[in-house]
N, C-alpha and C positions, 0 to 999 in steps of 0.2 A: 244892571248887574254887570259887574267889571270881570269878566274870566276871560283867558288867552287859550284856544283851543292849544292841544297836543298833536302835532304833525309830528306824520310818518312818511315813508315814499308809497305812493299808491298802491292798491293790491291787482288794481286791474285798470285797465281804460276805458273799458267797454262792461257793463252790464245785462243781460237779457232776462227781463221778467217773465217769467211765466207762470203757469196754474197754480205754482208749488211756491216752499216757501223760500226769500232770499237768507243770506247768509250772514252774519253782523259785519262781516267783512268789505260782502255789497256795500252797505250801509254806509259804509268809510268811503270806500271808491267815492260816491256819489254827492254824500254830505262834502267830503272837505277836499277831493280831487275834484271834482268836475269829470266826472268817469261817464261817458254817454250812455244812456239807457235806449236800450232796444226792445220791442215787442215780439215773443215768441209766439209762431206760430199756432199751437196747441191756443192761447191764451187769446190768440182773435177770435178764435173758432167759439171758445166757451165764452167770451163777450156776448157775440151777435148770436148768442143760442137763450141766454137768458134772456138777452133784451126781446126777443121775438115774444116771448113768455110775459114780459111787461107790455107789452103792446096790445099782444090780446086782451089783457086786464082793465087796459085804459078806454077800449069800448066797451066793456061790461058797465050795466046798467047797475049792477050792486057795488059798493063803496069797498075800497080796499085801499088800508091805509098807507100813504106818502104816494100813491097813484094817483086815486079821486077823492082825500080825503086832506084836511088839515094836518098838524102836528102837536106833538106834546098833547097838552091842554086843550087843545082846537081835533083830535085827532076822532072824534067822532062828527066832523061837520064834514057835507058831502058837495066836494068844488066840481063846480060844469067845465066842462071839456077847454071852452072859450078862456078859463081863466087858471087854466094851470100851468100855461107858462110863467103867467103873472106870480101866481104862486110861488113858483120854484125862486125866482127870482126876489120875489118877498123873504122866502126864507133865509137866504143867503144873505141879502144885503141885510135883516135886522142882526142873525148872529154873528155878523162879523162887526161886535162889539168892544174890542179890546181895547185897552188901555194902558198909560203906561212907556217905558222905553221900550225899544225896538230889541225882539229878539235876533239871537244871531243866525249870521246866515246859514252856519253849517248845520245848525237846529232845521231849520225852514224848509231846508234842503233836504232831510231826512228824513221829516212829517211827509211831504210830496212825495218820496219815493215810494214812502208804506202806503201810501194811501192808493197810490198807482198800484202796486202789489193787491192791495185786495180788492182792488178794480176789475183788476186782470184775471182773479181766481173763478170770475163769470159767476159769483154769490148775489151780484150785488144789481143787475138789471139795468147797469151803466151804457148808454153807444158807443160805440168802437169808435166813434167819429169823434165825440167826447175826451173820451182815452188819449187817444193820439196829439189832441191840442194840447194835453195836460201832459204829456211827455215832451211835446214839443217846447212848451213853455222852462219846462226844467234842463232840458237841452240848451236853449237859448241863454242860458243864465240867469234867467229874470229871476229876482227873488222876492215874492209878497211880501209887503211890509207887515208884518205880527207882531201884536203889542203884549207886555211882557205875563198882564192881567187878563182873564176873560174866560179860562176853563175851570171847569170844577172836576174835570176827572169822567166825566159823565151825564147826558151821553158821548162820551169820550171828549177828545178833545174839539168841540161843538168851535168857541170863537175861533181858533188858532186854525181850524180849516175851513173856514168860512173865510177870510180872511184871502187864504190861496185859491178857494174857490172865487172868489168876486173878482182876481185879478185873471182868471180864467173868462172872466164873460166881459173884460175889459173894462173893468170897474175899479177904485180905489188906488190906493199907492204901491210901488214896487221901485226894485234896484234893479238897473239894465248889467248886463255882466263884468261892467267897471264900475259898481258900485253909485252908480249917477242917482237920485231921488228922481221920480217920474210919476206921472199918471202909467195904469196901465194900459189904459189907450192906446196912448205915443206909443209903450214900450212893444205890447205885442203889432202894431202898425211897422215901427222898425221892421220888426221880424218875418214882418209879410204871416204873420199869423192873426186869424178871426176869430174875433170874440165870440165865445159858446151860448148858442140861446138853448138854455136849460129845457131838457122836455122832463116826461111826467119822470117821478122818482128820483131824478138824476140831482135832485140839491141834496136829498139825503144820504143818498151813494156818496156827495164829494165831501160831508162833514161828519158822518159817522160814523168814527171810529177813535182808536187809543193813538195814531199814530204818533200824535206829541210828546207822547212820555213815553213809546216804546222808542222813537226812534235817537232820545236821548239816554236812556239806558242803554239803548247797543251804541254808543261813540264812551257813556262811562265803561261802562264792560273793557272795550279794548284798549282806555286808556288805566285804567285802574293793571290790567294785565302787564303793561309797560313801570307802572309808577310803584307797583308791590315788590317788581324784579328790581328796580331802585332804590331803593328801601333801603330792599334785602345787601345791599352794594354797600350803601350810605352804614347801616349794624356793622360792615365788618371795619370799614374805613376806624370806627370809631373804638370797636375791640381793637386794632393796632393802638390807635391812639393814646387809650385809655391803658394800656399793658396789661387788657386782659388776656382771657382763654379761650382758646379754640375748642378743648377738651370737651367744655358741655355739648358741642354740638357734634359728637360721635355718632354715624347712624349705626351702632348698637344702640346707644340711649335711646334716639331719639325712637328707635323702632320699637321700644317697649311702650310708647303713646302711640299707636298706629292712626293718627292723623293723617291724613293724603297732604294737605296743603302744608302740616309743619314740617315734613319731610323733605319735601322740595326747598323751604326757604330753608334747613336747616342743609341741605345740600347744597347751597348757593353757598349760604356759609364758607363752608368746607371748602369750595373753591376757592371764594377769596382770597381765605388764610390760607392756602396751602403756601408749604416754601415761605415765610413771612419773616424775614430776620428779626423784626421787631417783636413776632412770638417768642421766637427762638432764643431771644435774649435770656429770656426769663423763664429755660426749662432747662433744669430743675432749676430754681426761682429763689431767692431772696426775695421775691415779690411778696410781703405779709399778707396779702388779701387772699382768703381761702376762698371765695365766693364772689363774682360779682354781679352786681346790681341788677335788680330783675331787667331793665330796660336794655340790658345788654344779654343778660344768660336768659332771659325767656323768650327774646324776640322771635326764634322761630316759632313759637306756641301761638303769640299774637299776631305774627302776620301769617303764618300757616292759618290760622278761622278766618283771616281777612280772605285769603286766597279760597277757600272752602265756600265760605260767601259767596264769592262771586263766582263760583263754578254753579252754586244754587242760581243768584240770579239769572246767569246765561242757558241755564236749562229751562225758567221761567219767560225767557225773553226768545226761545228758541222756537217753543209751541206758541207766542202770540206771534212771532214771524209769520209760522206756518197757518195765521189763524184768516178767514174772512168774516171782517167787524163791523156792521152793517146791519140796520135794523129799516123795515125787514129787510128779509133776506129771501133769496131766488134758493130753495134747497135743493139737491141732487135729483129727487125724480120731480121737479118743477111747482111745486107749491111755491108760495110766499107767505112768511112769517111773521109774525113779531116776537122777538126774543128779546133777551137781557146781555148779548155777549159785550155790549159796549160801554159794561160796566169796569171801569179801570182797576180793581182794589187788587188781581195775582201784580199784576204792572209798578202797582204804587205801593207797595207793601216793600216789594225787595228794592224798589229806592229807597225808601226809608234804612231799611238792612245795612245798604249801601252805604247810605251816608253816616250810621252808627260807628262800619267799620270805618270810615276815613278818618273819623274825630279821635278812636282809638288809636291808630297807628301813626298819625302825626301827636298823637298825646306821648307818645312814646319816644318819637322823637324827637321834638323838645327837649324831654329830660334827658336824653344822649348831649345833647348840645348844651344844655345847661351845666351835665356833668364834666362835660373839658373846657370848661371856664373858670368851674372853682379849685383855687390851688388846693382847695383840704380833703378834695375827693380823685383829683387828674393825675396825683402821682408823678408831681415835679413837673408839669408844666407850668406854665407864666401863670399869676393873674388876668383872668379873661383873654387870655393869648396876644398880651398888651407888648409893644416893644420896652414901652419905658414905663411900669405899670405906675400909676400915681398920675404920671404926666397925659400918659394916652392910656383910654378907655379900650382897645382891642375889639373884641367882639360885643363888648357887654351888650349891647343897646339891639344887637343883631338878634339874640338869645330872646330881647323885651318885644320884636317883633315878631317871631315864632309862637313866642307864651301868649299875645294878645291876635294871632290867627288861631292858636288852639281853641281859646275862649270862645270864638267865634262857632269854631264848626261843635264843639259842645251844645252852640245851641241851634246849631243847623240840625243835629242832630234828632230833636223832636221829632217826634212822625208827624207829618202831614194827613196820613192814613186814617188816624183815630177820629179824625173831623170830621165833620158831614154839615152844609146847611140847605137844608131843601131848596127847592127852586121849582118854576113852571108852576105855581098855583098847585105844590103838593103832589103833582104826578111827580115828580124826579125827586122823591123825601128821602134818598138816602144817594151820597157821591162820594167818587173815591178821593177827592182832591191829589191825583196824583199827576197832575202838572207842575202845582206848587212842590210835589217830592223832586219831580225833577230840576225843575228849577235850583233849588236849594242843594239840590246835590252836583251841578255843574260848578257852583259856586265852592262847595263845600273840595269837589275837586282840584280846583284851580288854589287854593287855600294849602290841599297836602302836597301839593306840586313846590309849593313855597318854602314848607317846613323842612321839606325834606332836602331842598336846594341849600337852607342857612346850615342843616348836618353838614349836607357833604361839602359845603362853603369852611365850615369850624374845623371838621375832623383835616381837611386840607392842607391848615394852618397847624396844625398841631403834629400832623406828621411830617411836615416841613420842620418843627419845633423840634421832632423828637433826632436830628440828623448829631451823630452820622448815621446812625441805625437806617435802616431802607425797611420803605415798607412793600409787602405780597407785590406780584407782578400787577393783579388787578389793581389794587388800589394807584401802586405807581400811575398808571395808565390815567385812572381820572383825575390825580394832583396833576396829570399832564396836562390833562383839559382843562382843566380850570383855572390853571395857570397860562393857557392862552389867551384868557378872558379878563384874568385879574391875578397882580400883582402878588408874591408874596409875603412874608413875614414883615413888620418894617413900622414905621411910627405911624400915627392913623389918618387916613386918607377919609373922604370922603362916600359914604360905603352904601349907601342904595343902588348906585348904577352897578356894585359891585353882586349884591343882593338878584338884584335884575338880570344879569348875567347870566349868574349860573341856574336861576330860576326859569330862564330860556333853555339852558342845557336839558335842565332834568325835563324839562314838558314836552321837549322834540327828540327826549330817549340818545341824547349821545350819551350821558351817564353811562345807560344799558351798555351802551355803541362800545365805549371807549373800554370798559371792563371784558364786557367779549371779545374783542380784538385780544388783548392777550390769551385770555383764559380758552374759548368758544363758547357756544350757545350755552347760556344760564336758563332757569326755569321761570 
């Protein structure tokens, strides 16, 4: 799976876990800064209180399941005291079955935080000694090698931390913090860290849970939050372009749809164009067009439900932060359970959501880029924005690489959710496959990140096109950026590293960057 994460500057250096839940923010720090995780106090305390509670269990003569009992399918056979480390050990080395290329690292890096997080909530009957290796391990940089195939959703994400569990007991493959390939032997030896001999419980505490697809829903969350304020940037570039109106996006109109999320993009709008000589041209207007084209006069409607969207997912990604996922489970006045919480489907359902909205809102875009290519809709711009049309093709081919990413996330867009194939001999007869959602939605990401780059790549060229006219202060500022990067108007050049370029801008938020510098903070 080919996706180029989205960097930002760190939120923090330092992280401290405790009882409660982290923040998607953490999440960032951790995944894609290398931000050290620290252990709060409160959070030892509630460790070494349940594990005291699994210890007494473990000399109880009656059977209590992932203590002195099998798993799954096996979860009624009663294991002697002599072979439960074996056990634990067995569990971990069969489920770390994946398949497949190597997931990425800031994914890897994010399952192991969460999973540290509801280690730490003292739910889960984990050692503190445990804990600490497995923090240390993600301090160090090691990162388990996890292969891309292997979860179903349920009970969570089983292969993908199995996987970081094995390289926890110094077993399997991992990357040392330069990326080196290793046993994890060598790697935690480096580190003067020792391989964990699993006791009773403790292989189910380190693979049970969602954390693979929560913790790449909170890195889409905060990239989607960057890439919709882009968007929203890339609409107005193309309103100058196109010599539309500003007018639709009045917040009187827009406040008769009381929308939350079209409000905002329709207020980004409004910025954009403020001040815009190339509006101004055309008020009151010789311009014949009473209306234009949904992809330009609706856009706040469509990325307003995009933004709405994902105010829903991060409310759903807020309480599994806050959640300990873990079967069983150590509960508040000290029982141990077996429950269903590590069933994925609130998790894998608003991925799905997720990646509906990205298919829609680079579908969108597209047709902005399509439309200031053709001379019969641009309103006297070039054919395909060509210097010498006939001779050089311009953008055209640019436009054919947008339309065959759209097609794409069209069918990324399927849900993954609606699936299910049993497993474990019928005990696990319904899963939420939402690994596969996540999966497909980092992809599906990485994809509107592109589309939206050939926009504001086209609209670029056209407002270069449309001189002497100038265009809004915002938009100047990004024809600035991206004219750092690649050349303007001129016969045809060789255009994917060009494509690449600005597809780097938009993923590391200078788009955002460069439009707030004039204007200030966008929504």
């Amino acid at each position: 799976m080919t996706t180029q994460p989205l960097t930002e500057q760190p939120i923090s250096t330092v992280v401290c876990v405790g009882t409660g839940p982290l923040a998607i923010g953490d999440v960032v720090a951790v995944a894609r800064h290398d931000a050290r995780v620290e252990i709060g106090d409160q959070a030892r305390e509630a460790v070494e209180a349940s594990r005291a509670i699994i210890d007494a269990l473990a000399v109880d003569t009656a059977p209590h399941y992932g203590i002195s009992t099998g798993f799954g399918a096996l979860a009624s056979t009663f294991i002697a005291g002599e072979q439960r480390a074996q056990l634990q050990r067995s569990l971990v080395r069969s489920h770390a079955a994946g398949s497949g290329p190597e997931v990425e690292r800031e994914v890897i890096r994010s399952l192991m935080l969460l999973r540290i997080s509801t280690l730490l909530t003292g739910r889960t009957g984990i050692r503190l000694a445990t804990v600490e290796s497995y923090v240390a391990l993600l301090n160090a940089g090691i990162t388990p090698i996890v292969r891309e195939y292997g979860s179903l959703g349920c009970s969570g994400d089983l292969a993908p931390l199995a996987h970081c569990a094995l390289a926890l007991m110094g077993e399997g493959e991992v990357r040392d913090a330069n990326g080196v390939a290793m046993s994890a032997a060598d790697a935690l030896e480096a580190e003067g860290i020792e391989p964990v001999v699993l006791a009773e419980k403790e292989g189910l505490a380190l693979i049970n849970g969602t954390d693979g697809m929560l913790g790449q829903l909170s890195l889409a969350i905060h990239d989607l939050r960057m890439l919709l304020t882009s968007a929203d940037i890339a609409v107005a570039m193309s309103v100058e372009a196109l010599l539309g109106t500003d007018a639709v996006f009045a917040a009187d109109l827009q406040a008769l749809r009381p929308q939350h999320g079209q409000a905002l993009s329709a207020s980004n709008l409004r910025a954009m164009l403020a001040g815009s000589p190339i509006v101004e041209s055309h008020r009151p207007s010789t311009h014949t067009v009473v209306q234009d084209a949904y992809s330009l006069r609706c856009s706040p409607q469509v990325h307003g439900a995009a933004r709405d969207t994902v105010d829903h997912a991060e409310l759903v990604a807020g309480r599994e932060l806050a959640s300990a996922v873990d079967n069983p489970v150590v509960t508040v006045d000290g029982r141990v359970e077996s429950n269903g919480n590590f069933h994925g489907a609130p998790v894998a359902y608003v991925l799905d959501f997720l990646a509906i909205v990205v298919a829609d809102v680079a579908s969108m875009s597209e047709r902005r880029t399509d439309r200031m290519l053709d001379p019969a809709r641009s309103h006297g711009l070039p054919a395909f924005l060509a210097h010498d049309a006939g001779v050089d093709s311009g953008l055209m081919i640019a436009q054919y690489t947008a339309a065959g990413i759209v097609s794409e996330l069209k069918r990324l867009a399927v849900p993954s959710s609606v699936d299910s194939i049993p497993s474990s001999a019928m005990q696990e007869d319904h899963v939420s496959m939402g690994w596969a959602g996540a999966r497909k939605l980092r992809t599906a990401i990485d994809g509107l990140s592109r589309v939206v780059a050939i926009e504001v790549m086209t609209a670029s060229r056209a407002l270069d096109l449309r001189a002497p006219l100038k265009p809004s202060a915002g938009s100047a500022a990004v024809v600035d950026l991206v004219r750092g990067e690649v050349e303007g108007p001129g016969p045809d050049r060789f255009l994917s590293p060009e494509i690449e370029a600005v597809a780097s801008l938009v993923r590391r938020g200078a788009v955002r960057d460069a439009a707030e510098s004039r204007l200030g903070p966008l929504n």
